[in-house]
C-alpha positions as CSV (number, residue, x, y, z in Angstrom):
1,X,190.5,-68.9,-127.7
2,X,194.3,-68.5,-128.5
3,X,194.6,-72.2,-127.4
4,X,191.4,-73.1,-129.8
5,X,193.5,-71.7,-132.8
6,X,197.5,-73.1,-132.0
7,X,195.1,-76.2,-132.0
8,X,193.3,-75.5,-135.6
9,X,196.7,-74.4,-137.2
10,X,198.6,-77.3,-135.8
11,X,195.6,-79.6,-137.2
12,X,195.8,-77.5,-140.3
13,X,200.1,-78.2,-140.5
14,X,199.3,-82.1,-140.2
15,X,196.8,-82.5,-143.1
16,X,199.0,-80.5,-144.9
17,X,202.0,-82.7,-144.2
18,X,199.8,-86.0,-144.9
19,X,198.9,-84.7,-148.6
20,X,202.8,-84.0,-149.1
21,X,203.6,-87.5,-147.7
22,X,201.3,-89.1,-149.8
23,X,202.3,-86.7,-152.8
24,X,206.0,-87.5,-152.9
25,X,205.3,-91.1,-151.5
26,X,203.0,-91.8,-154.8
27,X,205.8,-90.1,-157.0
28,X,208.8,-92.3,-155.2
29,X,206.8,-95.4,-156.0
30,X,206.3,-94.5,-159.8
31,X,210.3,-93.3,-159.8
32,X,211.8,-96.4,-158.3
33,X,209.5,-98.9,-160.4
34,X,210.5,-96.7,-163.5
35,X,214.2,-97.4,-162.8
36,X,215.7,-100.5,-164.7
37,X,215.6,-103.1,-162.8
38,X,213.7,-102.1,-159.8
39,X,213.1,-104.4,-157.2
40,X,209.6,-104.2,-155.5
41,X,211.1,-104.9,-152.3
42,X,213.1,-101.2,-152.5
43,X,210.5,-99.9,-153.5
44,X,208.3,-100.3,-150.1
45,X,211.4,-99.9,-147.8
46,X,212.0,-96.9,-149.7
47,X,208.7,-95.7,-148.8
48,X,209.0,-96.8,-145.3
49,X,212.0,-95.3,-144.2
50,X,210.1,-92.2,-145.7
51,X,207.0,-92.6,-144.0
52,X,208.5,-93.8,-140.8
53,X,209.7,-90.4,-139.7
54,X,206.9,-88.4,-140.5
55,X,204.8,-90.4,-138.5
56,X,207.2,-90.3,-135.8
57,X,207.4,-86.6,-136.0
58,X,203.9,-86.3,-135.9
59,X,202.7,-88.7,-133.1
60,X,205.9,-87.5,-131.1
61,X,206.0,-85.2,-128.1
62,X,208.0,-81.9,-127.7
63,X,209.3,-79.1,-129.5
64,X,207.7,-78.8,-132.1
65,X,210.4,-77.4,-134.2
66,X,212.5,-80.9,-133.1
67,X,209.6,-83.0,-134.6
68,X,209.2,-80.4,-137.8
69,X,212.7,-81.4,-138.6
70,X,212.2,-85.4,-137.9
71,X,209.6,-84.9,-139.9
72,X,211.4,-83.0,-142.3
73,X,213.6,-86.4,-143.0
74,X,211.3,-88.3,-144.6
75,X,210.0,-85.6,-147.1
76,X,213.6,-85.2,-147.9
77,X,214.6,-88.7,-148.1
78,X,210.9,-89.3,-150.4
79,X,212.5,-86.2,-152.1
80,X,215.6,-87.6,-152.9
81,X,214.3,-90.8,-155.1
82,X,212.5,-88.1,-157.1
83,X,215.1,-85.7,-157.7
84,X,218.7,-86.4,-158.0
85,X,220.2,-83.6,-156.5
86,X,217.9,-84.2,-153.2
87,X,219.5,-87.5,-152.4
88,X,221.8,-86.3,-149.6
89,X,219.2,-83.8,-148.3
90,X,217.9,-85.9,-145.7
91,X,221.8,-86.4,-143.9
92,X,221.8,-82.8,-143.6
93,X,218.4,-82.4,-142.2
94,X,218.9,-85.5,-140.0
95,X,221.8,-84.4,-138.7
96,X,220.7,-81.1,-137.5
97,X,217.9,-82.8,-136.2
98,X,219.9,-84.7,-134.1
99,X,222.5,-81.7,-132.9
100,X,219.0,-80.3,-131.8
101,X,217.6,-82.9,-129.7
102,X,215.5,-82.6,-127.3
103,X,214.7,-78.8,-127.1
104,X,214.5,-78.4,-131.0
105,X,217.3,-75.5,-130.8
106,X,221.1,-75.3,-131.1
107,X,223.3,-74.9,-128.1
108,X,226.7,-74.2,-128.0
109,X,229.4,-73.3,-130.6
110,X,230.5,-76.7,-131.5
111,X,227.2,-77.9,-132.4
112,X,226.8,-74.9,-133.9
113,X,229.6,-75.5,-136.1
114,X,228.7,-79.0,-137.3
115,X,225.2,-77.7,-138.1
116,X,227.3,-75.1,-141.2
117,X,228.9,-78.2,-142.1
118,X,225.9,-80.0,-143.0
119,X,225.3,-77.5,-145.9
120,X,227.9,-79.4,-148.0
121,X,226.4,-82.5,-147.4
122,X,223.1,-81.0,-148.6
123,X,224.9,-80.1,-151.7
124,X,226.5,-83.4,-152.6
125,X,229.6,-82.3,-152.3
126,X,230.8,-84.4,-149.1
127,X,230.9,-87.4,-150.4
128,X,230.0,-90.4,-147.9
129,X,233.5,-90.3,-146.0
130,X,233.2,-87.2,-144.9
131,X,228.8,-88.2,-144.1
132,X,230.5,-90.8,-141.9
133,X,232.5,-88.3,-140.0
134,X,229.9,-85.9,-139.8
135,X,227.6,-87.8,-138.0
136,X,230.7,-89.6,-135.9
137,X,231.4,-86.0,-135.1
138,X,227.7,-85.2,-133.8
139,X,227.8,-88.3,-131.5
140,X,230.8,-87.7,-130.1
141,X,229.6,-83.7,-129.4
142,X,226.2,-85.0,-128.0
143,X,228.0,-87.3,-125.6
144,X,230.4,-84.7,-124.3
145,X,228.6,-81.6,-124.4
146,X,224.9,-82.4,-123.4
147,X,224.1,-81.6,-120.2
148,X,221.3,-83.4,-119.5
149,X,221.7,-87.5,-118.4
150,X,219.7,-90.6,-120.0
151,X,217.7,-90.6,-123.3
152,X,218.5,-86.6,-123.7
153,X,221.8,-87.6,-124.3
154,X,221.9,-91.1,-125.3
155,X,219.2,-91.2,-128.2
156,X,221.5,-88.1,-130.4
157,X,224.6,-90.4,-129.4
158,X,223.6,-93.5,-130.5
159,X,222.0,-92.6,-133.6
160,X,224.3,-90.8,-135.2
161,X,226.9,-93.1,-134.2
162,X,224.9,-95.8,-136.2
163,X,224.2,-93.6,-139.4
164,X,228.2,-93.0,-139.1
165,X,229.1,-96.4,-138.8
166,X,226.4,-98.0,-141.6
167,X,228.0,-95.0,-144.0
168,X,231.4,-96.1,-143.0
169,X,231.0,-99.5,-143.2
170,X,229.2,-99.6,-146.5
171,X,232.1,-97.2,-148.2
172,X,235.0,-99.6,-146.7
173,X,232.8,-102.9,-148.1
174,X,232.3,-101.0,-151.7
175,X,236.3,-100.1,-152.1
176,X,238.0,-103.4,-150.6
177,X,235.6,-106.2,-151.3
178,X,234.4,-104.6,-154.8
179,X,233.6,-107.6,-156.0
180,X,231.0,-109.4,-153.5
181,X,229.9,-105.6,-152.9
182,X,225.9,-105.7,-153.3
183,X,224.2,-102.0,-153.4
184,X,221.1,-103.0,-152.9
185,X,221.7,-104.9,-149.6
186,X,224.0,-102.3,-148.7
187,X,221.0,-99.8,-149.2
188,X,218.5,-102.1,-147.3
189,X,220.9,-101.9,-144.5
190,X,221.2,-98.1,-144.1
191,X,217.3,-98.1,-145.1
192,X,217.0,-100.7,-141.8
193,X,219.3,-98.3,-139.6
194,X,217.2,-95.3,-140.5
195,X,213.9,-96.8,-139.8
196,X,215.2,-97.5,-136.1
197,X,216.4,-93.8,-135.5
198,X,212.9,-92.8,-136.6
199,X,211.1,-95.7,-134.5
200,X,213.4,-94.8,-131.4
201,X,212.7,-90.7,-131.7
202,X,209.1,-91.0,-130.3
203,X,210.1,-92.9,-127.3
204,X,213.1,-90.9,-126.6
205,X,211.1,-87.9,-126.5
206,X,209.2,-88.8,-124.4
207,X,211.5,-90.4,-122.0
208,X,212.9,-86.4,-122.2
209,X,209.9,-85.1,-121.4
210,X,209.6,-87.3,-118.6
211,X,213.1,-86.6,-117.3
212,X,211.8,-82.8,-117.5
213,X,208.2,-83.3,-115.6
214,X,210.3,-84.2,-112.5
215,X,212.1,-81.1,-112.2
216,X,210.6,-80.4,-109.4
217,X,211.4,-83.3,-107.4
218,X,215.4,-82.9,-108.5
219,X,215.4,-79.0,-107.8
220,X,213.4,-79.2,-104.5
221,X,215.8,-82.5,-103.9
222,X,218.5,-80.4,-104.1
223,X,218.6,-76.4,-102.6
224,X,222.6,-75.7,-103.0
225,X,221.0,-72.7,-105.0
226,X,219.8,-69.2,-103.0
227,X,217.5,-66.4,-103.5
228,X,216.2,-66.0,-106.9
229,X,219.2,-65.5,-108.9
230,X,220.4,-69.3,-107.6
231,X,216.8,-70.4,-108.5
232,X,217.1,-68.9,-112.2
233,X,221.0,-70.7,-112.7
234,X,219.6,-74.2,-111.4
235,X,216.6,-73.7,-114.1
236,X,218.7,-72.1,-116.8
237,X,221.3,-75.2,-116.3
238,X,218.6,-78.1,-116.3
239,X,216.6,-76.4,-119.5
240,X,220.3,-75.5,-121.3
241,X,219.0,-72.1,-121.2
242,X,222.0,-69.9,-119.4
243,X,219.7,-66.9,-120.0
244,X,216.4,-68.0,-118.3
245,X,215.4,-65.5,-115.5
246,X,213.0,-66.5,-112.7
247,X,211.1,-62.7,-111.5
248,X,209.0,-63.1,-108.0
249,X,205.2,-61.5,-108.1
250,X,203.0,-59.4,-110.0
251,X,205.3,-56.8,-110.8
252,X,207.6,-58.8,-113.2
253,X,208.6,-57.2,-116.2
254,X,206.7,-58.5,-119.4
255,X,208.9,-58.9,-122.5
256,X,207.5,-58.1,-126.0
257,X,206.6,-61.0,-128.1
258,X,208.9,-59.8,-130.6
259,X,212.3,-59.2,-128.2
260,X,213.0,-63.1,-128.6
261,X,211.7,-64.2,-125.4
262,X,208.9,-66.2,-123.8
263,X,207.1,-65.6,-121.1
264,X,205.6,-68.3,-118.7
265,X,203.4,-67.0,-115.7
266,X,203.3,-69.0,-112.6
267,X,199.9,-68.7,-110.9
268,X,199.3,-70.3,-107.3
269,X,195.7,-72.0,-106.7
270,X,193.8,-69.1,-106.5
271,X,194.9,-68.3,-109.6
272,X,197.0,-65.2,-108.1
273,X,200.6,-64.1,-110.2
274,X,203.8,-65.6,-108.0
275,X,206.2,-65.4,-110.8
276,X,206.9,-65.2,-114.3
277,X,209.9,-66.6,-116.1
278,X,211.4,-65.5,-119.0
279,X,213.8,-67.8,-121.2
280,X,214.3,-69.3,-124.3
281,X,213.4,-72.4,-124.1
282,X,211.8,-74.6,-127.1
283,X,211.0,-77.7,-124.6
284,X,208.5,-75.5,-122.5
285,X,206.2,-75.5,-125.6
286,X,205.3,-79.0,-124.3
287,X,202.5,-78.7,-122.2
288,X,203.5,-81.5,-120.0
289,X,206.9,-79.9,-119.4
290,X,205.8,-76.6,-118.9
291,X,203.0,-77.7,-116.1
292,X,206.0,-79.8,-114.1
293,X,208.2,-76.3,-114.7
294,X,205.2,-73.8,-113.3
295,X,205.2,-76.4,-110.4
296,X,208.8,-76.7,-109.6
297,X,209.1,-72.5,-109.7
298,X,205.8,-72.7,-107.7
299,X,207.1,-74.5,-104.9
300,X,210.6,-72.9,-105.0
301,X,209.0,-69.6,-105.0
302,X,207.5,-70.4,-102.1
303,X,210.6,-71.9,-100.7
304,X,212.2,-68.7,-101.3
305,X,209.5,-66.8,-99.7
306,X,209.7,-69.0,-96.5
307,X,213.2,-68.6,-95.8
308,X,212.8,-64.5,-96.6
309,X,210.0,-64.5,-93.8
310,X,212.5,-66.4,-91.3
311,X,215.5,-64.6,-92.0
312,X,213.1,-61.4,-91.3
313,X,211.8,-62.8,-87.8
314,X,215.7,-64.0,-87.3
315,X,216.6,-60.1,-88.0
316,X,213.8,-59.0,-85.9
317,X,214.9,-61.4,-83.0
318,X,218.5,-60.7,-82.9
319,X,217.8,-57.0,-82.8
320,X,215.3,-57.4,-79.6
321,X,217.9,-59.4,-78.3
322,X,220.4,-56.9,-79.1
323,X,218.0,-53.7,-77.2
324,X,217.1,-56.1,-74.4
325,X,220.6,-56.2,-73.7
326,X,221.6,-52.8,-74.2
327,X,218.6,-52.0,-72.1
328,X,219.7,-54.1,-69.4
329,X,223.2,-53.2,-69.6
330,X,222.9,-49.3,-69.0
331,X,220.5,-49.9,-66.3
332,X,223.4,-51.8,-64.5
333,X,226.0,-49.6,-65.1
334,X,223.1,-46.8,-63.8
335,X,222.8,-48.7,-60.3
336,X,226.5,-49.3,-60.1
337,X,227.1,-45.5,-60.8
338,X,224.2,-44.6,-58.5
339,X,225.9,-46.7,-55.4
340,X,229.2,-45.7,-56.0
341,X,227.8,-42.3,-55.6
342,X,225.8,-42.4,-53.1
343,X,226.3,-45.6,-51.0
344,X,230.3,-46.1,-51.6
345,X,231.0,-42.4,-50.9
346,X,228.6,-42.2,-47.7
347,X,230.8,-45.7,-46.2
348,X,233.8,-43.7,-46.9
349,X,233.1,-40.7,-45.7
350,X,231.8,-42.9,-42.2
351,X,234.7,-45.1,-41.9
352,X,236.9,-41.8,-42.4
353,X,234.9,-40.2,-40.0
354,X,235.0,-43.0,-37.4
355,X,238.9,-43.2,-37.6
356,X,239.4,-40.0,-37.5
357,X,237.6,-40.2,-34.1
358,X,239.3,-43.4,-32.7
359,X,242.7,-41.4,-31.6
360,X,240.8,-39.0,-29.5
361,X,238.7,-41.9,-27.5
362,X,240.2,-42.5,-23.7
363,X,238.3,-45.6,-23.0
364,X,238.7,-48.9,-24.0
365,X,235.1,-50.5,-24.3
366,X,234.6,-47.4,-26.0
367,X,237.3,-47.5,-28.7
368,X,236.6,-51.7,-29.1
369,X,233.6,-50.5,-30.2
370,X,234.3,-48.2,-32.5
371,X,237.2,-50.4,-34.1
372,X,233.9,-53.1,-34.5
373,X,232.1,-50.3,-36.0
374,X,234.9,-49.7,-38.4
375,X,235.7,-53.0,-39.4
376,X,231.8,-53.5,-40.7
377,X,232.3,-50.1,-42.7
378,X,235.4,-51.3,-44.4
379,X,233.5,-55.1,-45.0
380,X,230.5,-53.1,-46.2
381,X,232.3,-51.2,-48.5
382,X,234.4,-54.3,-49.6
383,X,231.1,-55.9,-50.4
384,X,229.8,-52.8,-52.7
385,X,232.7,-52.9,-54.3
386,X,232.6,-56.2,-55.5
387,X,229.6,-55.9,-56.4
388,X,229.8,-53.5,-58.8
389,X,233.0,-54.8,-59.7
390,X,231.9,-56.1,-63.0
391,X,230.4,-52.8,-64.5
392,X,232.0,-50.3,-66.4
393,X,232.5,-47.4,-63.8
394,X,232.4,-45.1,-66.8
395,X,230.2,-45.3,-69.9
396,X,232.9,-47.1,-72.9
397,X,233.4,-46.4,-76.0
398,X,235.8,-44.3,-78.0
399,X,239.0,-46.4,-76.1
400,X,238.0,-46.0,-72.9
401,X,237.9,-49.8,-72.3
402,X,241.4,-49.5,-71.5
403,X,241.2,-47.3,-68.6
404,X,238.3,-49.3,-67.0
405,X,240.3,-52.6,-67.7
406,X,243.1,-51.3,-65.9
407,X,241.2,-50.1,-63.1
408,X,240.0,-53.6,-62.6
409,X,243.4,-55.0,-63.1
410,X,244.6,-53.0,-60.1
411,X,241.9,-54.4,-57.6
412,X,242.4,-58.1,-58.6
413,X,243.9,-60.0,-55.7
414,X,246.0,-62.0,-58.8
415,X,248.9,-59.8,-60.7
416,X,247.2,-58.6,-63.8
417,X,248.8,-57.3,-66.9
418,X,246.8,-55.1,-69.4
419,X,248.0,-55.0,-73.5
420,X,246.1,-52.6,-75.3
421,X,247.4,-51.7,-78.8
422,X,247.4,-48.1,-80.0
423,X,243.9,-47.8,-81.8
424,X,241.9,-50.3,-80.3
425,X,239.1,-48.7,-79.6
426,X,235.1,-49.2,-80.6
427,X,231.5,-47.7,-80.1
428,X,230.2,-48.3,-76.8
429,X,228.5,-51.5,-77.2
430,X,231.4,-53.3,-78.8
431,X,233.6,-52.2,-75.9
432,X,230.9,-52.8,-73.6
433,X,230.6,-56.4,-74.7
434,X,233.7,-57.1,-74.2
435,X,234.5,-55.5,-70.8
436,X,231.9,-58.3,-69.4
437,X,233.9,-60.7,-71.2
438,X,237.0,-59.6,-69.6
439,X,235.4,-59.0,-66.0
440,X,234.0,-62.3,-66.1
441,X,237.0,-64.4,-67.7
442,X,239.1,-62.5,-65.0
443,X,236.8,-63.3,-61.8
444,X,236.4,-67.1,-63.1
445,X,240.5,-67.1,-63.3
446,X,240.8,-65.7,-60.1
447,X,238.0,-68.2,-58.6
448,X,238.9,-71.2,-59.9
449,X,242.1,-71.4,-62.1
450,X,244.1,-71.1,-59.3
451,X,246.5,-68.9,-61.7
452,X,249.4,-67.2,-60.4
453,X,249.5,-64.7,-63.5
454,X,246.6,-63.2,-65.7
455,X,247.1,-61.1,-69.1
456,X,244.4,-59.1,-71.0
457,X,245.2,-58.4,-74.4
458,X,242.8,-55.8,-76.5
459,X,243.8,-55.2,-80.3
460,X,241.8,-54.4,-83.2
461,X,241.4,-56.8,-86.1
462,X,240.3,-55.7,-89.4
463,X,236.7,-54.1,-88.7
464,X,236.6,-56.3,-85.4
465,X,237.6,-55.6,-82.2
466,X,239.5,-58.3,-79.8
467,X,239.6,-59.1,-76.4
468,X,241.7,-62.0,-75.0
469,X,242.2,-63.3,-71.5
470,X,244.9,-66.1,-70.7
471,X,245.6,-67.2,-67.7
472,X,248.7,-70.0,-66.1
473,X,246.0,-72.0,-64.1
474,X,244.9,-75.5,-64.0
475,X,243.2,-75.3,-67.2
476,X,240.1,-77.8,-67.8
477,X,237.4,-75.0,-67.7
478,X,233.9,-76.2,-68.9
479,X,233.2,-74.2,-72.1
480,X,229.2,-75.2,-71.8
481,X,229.2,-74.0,-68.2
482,X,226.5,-71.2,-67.5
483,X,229.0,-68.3,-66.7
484,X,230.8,-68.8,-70.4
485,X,228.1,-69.9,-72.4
486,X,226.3,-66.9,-71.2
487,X,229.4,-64.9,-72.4
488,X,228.7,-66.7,-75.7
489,X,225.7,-65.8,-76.4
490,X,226.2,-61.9,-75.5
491,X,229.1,-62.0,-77.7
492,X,226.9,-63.7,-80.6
493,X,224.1,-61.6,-79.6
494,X,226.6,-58.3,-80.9
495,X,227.4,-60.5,-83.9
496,X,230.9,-61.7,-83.1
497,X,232.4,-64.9,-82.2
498,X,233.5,-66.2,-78.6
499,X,236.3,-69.2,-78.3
500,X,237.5,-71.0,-75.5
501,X,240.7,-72.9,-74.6
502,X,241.2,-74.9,-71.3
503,X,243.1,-77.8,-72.3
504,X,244.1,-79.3,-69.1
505,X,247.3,-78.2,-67.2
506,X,247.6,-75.7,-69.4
507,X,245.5,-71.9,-68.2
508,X,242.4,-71.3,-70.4
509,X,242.3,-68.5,-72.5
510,X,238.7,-66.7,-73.5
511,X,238.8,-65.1,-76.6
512,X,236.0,-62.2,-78.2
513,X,235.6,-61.0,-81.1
514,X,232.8,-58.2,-82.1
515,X,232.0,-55.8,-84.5
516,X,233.9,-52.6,-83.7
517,X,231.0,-50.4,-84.9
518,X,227.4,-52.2,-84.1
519,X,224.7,-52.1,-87.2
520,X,222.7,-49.8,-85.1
521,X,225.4,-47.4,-84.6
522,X,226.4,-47.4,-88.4
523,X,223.3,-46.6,-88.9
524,X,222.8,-44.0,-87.0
């Protein structure tokens, strides 16, 4: 219904323009062939320089307030052989016409600017000189200010530079060659240049609207911008509009009609609200444009949508990862704890028991036995220590990665050397983390760097907390081999960063960094 009457009123507007065409074209015609000598040929290019803009603002696409004012040149310029005063009028509403192009609104303070200074051109008080450098002005501001590319930026260029240099020209001719000076040609040739601005303006708005119905290829073509408020910049720059603000579902805000801003809603295919976009834009009054817009923010919408659900399942992931390994860290450190309890303590107590014993044996078979016996206990309990070797024999946390790394120091068969600043402590998963690091760094120096000298240095960094180990080796370790890329990804699992260097000759040194306090500990 709303759409039934824009259309009645817009027919309404363009009857109403063709009786004032035809009213001031009739009364142009009966003022030029009332003039002393009037040539007939004036007389229709008069008419057609007139009637040559309001047809081309009527058949033209966009803004309608851009082709109001293109149409507003002829009246003025049909206006101006009827009424002396009027003569200039259609400069001033050509020029502002042209600072406007294509989105039938002014944008930015120089344009601004030249648009006050077309009020003394509407007066007659100018003079042509200064007409020249108006319009010379207004090309050179189109050019360097626009920020669109092609017709948008060309078609204001080149047509005021044109008007500017017709005015010019004719001005120079008139004062230095006074003598073979002819008005009336001089006339036909700024009544020839203003018939091609108005021929060009149709097609160059519609080569702008074009440029606008693929927005959504050149967004979509290019996603430097994130989340919604990079969406709304990357509209707001390609529409000029610095204000425009892109809101995601049904619950956007709706501004009043009478705030200043307008309101397109973006439905999907089932006709459901995804967005609504607020700006103040002229050139989404063409349908055309507007349809290619609702598309663009349709897709990107969804775009946006997509890479909120994958950064959801990534968050989701990572923190499964994250309990798995918690999980399957504490039930290590629970075994270890449980047999060096109850298994390590029971082969001590034995092998004490079995030397104590050994002194008070007479008999030789008897005590080779025993020393057999005793030399199992001592493998057996060789063996359970290595193998819990590389878990925490106390639950970490609060600095206590320290003591446990210098308890493993002192069992490596390799001279170790423990630096732990003052302060460098974390929750218990940080230190956690970075014990295994350090356990497994040291047993793959001891292993297979053939190193002579190994130093662990633990120091906090900011809000991180660091573990390095360095060794004097051979170098050349693999940093894709399974032992350290496993060490990788527990370290990335925590949210920190792992780094290793094994250049050759040189040692390797394995480097942690995590998180001092873990998300779920902050949050807690």
């Amino acid at each position: 219904m709303a759409g039934k009457r824009r259309g009645l009123a817009r027919g309404g507007i363009v009857v109403l323009g063709l009786a004032a065409l035809v009213t001031l074209a009739a009364l142009a015609v009966r003022t030029d062939n009332g003039a002393p000598g009037a040539a007939q040929w004036l007389t229709v290019t008069d008419v057609a320089v007139g009637a040559a803009f309001v047809v081309a603002g009527t058949v033209a696409g966009g803004p309608g307030v851009e082709r109001g004012l293109v149409a507003a040149v002829g009246m003025t310029w049909l206006a101006g052989s009827v009424l002396s005063p009027a003569r200039t009028w259609h400069q001033a509403v050509l020029a502002v016409a042209l600072l406007c192009f294509p989105a039938g609104r002014v944008r930015g303070a120089a344009r601004a600017v030249l648009v006050l200074l077309t009020l003394p051109v509407a007066l007659g008080l100018a003079g042509q000189p200064l007409t020249a450098a108006l319009f010379a002005g207004i090309a050179v501001t189109a050019w360097s200010t626009s920020r669109a590319e092609g017709t948008a930026r060309g078609y204001p260029t080149a047509a005021a530079a044109v008007v500017a240099v017709s005015l010019a020209a004719a001005f120079v001719v008139s004062r230095r060659w006074s003598a073979q000076f002819e008005p009336d040609a001089a006339l036909f040739g700024y009544e020839v240049v203003l018939v091609l601005v108005a021929v060009a303006f149709p097609f160059a708005a519609r080569s702008a609207a074009r440029a606008r119905a693929a927005l959504a290829e050149r967004l979509l073509s290019d996603l430097r911008w994130t989340g919604m408020e990079g969406l709304s910049a990357a509209l707001g720059e390609v529409l000029g509009d610095p204000g425009l603000r892109v809101h995601r579902g049904e619950g956007a805000p709706q501004p009043l009609p009478d705030d200043g801003h307008r309101v397109l809603t973006v439905t999907d295919d089932a006709g459901r609200q995804v967005a609504v976009v607020v700006h103040h834009s002229a050139a989404l009054d063409e349908p055309r444009v507007a349809e290619a817009f609702a598309v663009a923010v349709r897709l990107a919408v969804t775009h946006i949508g997509l890479q909120d659900e994958q950064r959801r399942q990534l968050r989701e992931l990572t923190a499964a990862r994250v309990r798995l390994l918690a999980a399957a860290d504490r039930q290590r450190e629970r075994i270890a704890a449980e047999l060096r309890q109850t298994a390590g303590l029971q082969l001590h107590s034995a092998l004490a028991h079995v030397e104590a014993q050994r002194p008070r044996l007479r008999h030789p078979e008897v005590r080779a036995a025993l020393d057999v016996v005793a030399g199992e206990l001592r493998a057996a309990a060789t063996d359970l220590a290595d193998l819990v070797a590389g878990v925490p024999p106390v639950a970490l946390g609060d600095g206590r990665l320290r003591q446990a790394l210098q308890d493993m120091a002192r069992s490596s068969p390799v001279p170790v050397t423990v630096d732990a600043e003052p302060g460098a402590a974390g929750d218990q998963e940080a230190e956690s983390a970075l014990f295994y690091v350090c356990s497994e760094a040291l047993a793959n120096a001891v292993k297979h760097a053939e190193a002579e000298r190994i130093t662990i240095r633990l120091r906090r960094q900011g809000a991180g907390l660091v573990a390095e180990v360095r060794d004097d080796g051979r170098g050349g370790a693999d940093p894709e081999g399974s032992g350290l890329r496993g060490l990788g990804d527990r370290v990335a699992t925590r949210g920190g960063r792992f780094r290793v260097d094994s250049p050759p000759g040189t040692g390797t040194a394995v480097r942690a960094t995590v998180p001092a306090v873990s998300r779920s500990s902050g949050t807690a």
